[in-house]
C-alpha positions as CSV (number, residue, x, y, z in Angstrom):
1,X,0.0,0.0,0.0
2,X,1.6,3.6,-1.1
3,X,1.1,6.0,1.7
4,X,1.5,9.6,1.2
5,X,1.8,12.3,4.4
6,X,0.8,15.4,3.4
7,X,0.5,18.6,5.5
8,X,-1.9,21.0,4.8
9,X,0.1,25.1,5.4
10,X,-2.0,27.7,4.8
11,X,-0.3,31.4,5.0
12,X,-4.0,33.1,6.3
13,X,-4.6,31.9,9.8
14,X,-6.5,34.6,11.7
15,X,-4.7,34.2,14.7
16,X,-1.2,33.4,13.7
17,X,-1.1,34.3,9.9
18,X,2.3,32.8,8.4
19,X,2.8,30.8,11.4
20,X,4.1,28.2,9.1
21,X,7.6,30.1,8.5
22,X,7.7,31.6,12.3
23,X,10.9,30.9,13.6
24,X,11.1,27.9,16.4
25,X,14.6,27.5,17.7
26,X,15.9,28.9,14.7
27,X,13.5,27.2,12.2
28,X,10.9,28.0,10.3
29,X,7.9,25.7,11.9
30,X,7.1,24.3,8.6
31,X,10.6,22.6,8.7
32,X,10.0,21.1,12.2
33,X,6.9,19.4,10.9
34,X,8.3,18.2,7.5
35,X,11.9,16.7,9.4
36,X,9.5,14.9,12.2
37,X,7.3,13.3,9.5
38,X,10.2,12.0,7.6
39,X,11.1,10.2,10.9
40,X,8.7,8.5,10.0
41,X,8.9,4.5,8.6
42,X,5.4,3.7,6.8
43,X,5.3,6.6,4.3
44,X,6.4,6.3,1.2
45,X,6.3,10.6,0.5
46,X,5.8,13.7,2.0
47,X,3.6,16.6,0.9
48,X,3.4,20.1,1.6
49,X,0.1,21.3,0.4
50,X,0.0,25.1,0.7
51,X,-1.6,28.1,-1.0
52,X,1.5,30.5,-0.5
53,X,4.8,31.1,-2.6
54,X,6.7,31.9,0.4
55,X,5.8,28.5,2.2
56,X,6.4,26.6,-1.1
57,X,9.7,28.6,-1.7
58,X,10.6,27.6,2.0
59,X,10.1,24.0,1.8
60,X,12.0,23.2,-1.7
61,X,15.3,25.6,-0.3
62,X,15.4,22.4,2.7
63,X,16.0,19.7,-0.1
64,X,14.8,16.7,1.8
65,X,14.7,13.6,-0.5
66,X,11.3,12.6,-1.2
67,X,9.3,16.1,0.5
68,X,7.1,17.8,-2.3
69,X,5.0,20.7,-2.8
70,X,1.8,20.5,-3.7
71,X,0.1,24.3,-4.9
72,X,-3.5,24.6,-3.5
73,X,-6.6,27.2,-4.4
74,X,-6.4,29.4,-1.4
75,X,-10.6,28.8,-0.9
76,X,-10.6,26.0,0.6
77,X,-13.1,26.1,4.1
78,X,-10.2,23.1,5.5
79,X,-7.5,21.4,5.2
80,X,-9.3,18.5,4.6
81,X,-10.3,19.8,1.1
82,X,-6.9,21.2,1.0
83,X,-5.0,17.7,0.6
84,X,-8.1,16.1,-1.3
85,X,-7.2,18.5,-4.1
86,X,-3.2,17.8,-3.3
87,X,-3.3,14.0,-3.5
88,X,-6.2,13.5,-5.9
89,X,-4.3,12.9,-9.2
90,X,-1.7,11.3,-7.1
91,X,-1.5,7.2,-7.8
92,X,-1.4,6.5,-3.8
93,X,-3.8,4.3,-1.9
94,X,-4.0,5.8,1.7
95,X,-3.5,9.6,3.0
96,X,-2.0,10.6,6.5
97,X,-3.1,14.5,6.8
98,X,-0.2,16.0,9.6
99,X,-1.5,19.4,11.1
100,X,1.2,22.0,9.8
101,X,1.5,23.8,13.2
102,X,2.4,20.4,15.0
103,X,6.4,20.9,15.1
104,X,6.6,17.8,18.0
105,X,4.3,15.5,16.4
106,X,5.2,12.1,16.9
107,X,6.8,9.7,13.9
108,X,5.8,6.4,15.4
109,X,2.3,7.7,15.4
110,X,2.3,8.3,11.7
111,X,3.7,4.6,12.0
112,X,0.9,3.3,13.9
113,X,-1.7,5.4,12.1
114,X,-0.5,3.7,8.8
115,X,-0.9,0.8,10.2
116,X,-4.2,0.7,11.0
117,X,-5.2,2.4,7.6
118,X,-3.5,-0.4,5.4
119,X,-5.1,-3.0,7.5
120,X,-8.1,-2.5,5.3
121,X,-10.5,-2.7,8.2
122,X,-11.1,1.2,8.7
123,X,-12.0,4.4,6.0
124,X,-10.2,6.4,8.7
125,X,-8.3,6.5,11.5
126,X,-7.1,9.3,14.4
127,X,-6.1,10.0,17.9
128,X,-7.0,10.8,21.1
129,X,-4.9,11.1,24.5
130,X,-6.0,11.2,28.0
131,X,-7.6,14.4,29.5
132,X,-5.1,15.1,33.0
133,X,-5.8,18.4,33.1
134,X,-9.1,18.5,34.7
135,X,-9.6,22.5,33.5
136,X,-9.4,21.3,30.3
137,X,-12.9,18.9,30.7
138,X,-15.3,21.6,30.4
139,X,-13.2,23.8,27.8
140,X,-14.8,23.7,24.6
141,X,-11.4,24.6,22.2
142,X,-10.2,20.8,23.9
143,X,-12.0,18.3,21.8
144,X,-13.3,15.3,23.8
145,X,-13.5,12.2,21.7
146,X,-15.7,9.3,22.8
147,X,-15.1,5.8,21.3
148,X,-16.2,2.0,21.6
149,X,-14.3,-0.9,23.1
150,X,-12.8,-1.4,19.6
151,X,-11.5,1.9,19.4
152,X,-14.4,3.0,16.7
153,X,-15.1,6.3,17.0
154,X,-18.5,7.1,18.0
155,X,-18.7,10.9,18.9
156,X,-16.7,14.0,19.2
157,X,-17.9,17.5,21.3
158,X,-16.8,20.4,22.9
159,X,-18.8,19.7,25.1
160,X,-18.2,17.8,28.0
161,X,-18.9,14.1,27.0
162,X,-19.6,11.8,28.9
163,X,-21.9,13.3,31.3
164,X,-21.6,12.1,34.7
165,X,-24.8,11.6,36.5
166,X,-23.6,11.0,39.7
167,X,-20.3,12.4,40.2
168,X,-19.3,11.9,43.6
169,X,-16.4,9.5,44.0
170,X,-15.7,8.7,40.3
171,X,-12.4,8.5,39.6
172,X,-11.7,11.3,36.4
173,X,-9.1,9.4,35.3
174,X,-9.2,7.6,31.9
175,X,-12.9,8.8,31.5
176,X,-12.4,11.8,29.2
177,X,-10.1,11.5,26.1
178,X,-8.7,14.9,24.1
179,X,-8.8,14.2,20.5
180,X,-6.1,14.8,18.7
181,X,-6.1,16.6,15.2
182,X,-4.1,13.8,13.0
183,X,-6.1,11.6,10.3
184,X,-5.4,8.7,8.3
185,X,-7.8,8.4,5.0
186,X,-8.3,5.8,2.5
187,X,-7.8,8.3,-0.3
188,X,-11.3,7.0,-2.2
189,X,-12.8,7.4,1.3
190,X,-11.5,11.5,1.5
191,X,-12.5,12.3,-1.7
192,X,-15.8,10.8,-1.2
193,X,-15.7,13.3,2.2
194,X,-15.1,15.9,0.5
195,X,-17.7,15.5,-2.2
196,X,-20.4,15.7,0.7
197,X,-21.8,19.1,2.3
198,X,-20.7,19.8,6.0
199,X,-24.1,17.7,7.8
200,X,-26.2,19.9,10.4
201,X,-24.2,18.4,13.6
202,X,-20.7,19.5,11.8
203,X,-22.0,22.9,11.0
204,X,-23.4,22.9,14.8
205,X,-19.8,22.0,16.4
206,X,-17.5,23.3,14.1
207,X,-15.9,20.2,13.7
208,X,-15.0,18.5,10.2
209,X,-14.6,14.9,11.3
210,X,-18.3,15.0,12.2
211,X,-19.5,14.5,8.3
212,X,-17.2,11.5,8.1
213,X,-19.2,9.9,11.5
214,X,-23.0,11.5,9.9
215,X,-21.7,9.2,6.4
216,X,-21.5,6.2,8.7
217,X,-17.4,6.3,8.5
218,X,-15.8,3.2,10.3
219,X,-13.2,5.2,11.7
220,X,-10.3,3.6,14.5
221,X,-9.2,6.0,17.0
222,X,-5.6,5.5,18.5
223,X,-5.3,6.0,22.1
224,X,-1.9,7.4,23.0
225,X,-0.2,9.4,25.6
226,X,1.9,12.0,23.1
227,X,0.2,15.2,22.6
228,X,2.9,17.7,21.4
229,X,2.2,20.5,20.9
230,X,-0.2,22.6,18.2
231,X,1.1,26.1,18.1
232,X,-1.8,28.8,17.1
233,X,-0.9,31.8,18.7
234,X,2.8,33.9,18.8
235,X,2.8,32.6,22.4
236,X,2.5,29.4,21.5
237,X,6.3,29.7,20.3
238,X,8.0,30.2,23.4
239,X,6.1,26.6,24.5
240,X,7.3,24.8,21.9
241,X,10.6,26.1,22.2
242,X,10.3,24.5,25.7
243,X,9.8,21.6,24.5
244,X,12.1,20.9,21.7
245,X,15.0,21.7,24.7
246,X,13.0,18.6,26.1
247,X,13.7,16.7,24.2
């Protein structure tokens, strides 16, 4: 099975526009993301899929065997649609979509991802780690996922999910996962996503992977303990910068 990883870097985010080329120990973040997916064993390329000159021009100066640039319209609503249009003349059976402001994502989670997609048991697969921070439970920028005893995914909120009736003397832990923002398609599955309009409870949530779930998506969720970091603000850098020192 040919595997591609492609990472969708857009220059327009409204609260970090060209966050992709800000400097993180030195490096442009874009760089970070591209050198940790190579790490990676199960892949057989990597993609940049951008919309920008500059972020294009960035990536081919790093000459890293086998990491391409793919040019994107600049209106697409996700990055979703953004590496459906970058893979979709491509000759490659299965689609590993990296966040591009994910400079510590981990390479043996690509690994494990890819292995679940080319098992040929799942249209999609992704990731969720244990909530710890128990602030984070009722924050509705953490994603809580919720998932079966087989790991298929059956829900993702902002809201706080589950809901405890009774609370008093539950034990938190292990109850409420954070999802994670790192998918594995079968690429005939994500263009068929794509294809389909955002369904009422996507619209509702703001939250993409929701279509997949309304389309009846068999989709694995990975549980893990690596979160990184996803860097959206400027003050985001000085965290990651942390870190990388680390490790």
């Amino acid at each position: 099975m040919k595997i591609a990883g492609v990472i969708p870097s857009r220059w327009g985010s409204t609260r970090f526009p060209g966050k992709s080329l800000a400097l993180i120990a030195g490096k442009p973040m874009v760089q970070w993301v591209v050198e940790r997916v190579k790490q990676a064993q199960k892949i057989d390329s990597v993609i940049v899929a951008t919309d920008d000159v500059r972020i294009a021009e960035c990536v081919e100066s790093l000459c890293i065997p086998e990491v391409k640039v793919a040019m994107t319209r600049p209106d697409h609503p996700s990055g979703t649609d953004r590496i459906a249009e970058a893979v979709e003349s491509m000759e490659i059976d299965a689609v590993i979509n990296i966040q591009g402001d994910e400079p510590l994502i981990d390479p043996a989670l690509i690994d494990e991802l890819a292995d679940v997609i080319s098992s040929g048991e799942w249209d999609m697969a992704t990731a969720a780690t244990p909530i710890k921070d128990e602030t984070q439970i009722n924050d509705p920028s953490v994603v809580k996922a919720l998932f079966n005893r087989h790991g298929q995914a059956l829900y993702f909120s902002r809201s706080t999910i589950p809901h405890i009736r009774e609370p008093e003397g539950v034990n938190k832990s292990g109850i409420y996962w954070r999802h994670i923002g790192i998918y594995a398609y079968r690429r005939d599955y994500l263009l068929k996503l794509v294809s389909q309009p955002p369904c009422a409870l996507e619209q509702l949530e703001k939250l993409e992977q929701l279509r997949a779930l309304d389309m009846g998506c068999r989709m694995k969720v990975i549980q893990t303990q690596d979160f990184g970091i996803g860097v959206d603000t400027p003050s985001d850098i000085a965290k990651a910068e942390a870190l990388l020192n680390n490790h």
